[in-house]
C-alpha positions in Angstrom: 5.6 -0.5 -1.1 9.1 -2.3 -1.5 11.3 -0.8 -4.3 13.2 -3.7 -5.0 10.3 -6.0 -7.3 9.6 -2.7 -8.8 13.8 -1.8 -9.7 13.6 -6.0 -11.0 10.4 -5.2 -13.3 11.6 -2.5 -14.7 15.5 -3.6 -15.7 13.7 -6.6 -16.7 11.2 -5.1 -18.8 12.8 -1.9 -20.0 15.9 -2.6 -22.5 16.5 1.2 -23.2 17.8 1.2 -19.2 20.2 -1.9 -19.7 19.9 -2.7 -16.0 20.4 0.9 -14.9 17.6 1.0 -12.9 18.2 1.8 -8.8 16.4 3.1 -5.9 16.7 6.1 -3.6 15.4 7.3 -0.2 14.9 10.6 -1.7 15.1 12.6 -5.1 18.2 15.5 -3.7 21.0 13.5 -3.9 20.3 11.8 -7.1 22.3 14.8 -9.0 25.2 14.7 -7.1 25.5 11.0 -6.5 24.4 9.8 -9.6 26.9 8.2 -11.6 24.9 5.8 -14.0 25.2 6.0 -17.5 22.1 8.0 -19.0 19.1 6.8 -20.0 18.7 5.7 -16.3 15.9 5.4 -13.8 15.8 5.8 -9.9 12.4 4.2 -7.9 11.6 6.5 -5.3 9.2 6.2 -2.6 6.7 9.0 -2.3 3.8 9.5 -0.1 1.0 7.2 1.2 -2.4 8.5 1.4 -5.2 7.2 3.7 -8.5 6.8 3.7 -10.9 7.0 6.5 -11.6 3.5 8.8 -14.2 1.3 7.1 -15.2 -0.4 10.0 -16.6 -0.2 13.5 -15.4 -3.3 15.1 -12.6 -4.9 12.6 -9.9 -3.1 10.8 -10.8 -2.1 8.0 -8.5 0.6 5.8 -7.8 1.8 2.3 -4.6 3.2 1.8 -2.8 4.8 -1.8 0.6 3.6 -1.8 2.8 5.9 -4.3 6.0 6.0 -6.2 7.9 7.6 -8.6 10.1 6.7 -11.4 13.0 9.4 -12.3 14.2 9.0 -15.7 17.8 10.5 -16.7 18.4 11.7 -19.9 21.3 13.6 -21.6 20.4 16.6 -22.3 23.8 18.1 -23.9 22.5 18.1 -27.7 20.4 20.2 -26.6 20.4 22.5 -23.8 16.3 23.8 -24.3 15.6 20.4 -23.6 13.6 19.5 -27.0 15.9 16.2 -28.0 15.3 15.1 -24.2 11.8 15.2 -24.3 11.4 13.8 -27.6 13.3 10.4 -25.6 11.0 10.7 -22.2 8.5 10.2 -24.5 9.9 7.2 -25.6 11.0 6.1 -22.0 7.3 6.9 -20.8 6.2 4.3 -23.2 8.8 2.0 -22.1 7.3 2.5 -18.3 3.8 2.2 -19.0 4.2 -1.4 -20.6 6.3 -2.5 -18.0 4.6 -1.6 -14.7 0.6 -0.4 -15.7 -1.8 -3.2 -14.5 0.7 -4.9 -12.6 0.1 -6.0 -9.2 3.3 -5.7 -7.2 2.1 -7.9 -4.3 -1.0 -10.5 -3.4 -2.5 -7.3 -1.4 -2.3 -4.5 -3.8 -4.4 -3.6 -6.6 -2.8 -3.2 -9.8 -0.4 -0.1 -10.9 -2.0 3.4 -12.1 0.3 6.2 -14.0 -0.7 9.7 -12.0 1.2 11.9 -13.7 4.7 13.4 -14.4 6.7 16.7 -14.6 10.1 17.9 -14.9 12.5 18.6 -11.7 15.7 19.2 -12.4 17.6 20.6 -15.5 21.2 21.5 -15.8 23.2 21.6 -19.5 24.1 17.9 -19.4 21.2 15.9 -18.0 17.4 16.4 -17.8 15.3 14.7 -14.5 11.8 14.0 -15.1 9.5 11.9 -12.6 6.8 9.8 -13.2 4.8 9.1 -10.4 2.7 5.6 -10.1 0.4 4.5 -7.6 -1.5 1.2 -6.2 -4.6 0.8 -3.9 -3.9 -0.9 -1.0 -6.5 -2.4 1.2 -5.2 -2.9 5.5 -7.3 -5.7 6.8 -6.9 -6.4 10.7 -4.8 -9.3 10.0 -2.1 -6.5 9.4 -2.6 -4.6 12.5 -2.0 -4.4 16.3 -6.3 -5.5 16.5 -5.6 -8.7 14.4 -2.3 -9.4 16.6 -4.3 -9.3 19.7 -7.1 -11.5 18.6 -4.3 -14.0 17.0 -2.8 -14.3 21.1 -6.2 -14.5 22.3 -7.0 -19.0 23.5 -8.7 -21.0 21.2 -12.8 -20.9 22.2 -13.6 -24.2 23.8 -17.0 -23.3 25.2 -19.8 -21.1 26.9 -21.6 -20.9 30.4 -24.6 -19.7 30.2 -27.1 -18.3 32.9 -30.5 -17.2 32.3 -32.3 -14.7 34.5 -35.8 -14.4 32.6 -38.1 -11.6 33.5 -41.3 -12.0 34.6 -43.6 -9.1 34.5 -46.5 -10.9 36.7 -44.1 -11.7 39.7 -45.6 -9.4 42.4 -42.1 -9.1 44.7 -40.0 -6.8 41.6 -40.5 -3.3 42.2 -39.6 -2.8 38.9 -39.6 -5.1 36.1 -36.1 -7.0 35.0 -34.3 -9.6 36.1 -34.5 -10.5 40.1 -31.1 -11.9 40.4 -32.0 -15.4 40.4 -30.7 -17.9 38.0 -33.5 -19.6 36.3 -31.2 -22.1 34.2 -28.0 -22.9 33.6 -25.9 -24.3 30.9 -22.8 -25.5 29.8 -21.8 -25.4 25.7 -19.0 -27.1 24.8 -17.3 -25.9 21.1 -16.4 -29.7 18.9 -12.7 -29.5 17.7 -12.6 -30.4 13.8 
């Protein structure tokens, strides 16, 4: 899932941030590189899950795509962390109104909260992540199947040839078809 509609949302729809709202590759160098002014918030992405194959001859997949939300709060008031939590609660609210029952994209179904925890705490800020998740549903239009069906020529038409059985015909050995065509045909697809 693309962070950048989700970083747009949320400086959009969350005034406590005031537009300090960015995204990372990865949660470890947030503490060292992070130089926004607290309350802030950092949209990471975090693991896909998969689903088995739905179908036997189209592509057919259903996929959980995650991500998390780190909020930043001071935490020098209080070095227990008590006045910090007391805000994430606050900030959690802020979150949920902003991205729960959204749909980022045409293909995903809309936003769930899965949970949160703390993972980081030093004396002057607190990290706590949310994490969020969406169902996403691959059809073979997305995949390397639906590609090579797209390059495949338009159908035009058919040739047919019929080789009927006939039990009663006394030269098969065994019965089936004999190899000889009995009709023929041509079938010709109309262009709309």
């Amino acid at each position: 899932m693309k962070l950048s509609p989700i970083i747009q949302r949320l400086r959009a729809r969350c005034p406590a941030f005031a537009n300090r709202v960015a995204g990372a590759a990865d949660f470890k160098p947030i503490p060292e590189a992070s130089n926004l002014t607290v309350p802030a918030a950092y949209v990471l992405p975090l693991e896909d899950s998969a689903e088995a194959v739905k179908g036997q001859n189209e592509y057919e997949q259903d996929i959980r795509d995650a991500f998390a939300v780190v909020v930043v709060v001071s935490n020098r008031s209080d070095e227990r962390g008590q006045a910090a939590a007391d805000e994430l609660d606050d900030l959690r609210a802020a979150l949920w109104r902003a991205l729960l029952g959204w749909c980022p994209t045409d293909r995903h179904g809309w936003i769930e909260y899965e949970g949160g925890r703390v993972i980081h705490m030093d004396r002057a800020r607190l990290y706590y992540q949310f994490d969020f998740g969406a169902d996403l549903g691959i059809s073979a239009d997305m995949t390397g199947q639906g590609a090579d069906l797209d390059a495949l020529p338009a159908l035009e038409g058919v040739h047919t040839t019929v080789d009927a059985i006939d039990p009663t015909d006394p030269n098969l050995a065994s019965p089936g078809p004999d190899g000889r065509p009995e009709a023929e045909g041509d079938f010709t697809i109309p262009t709309t």
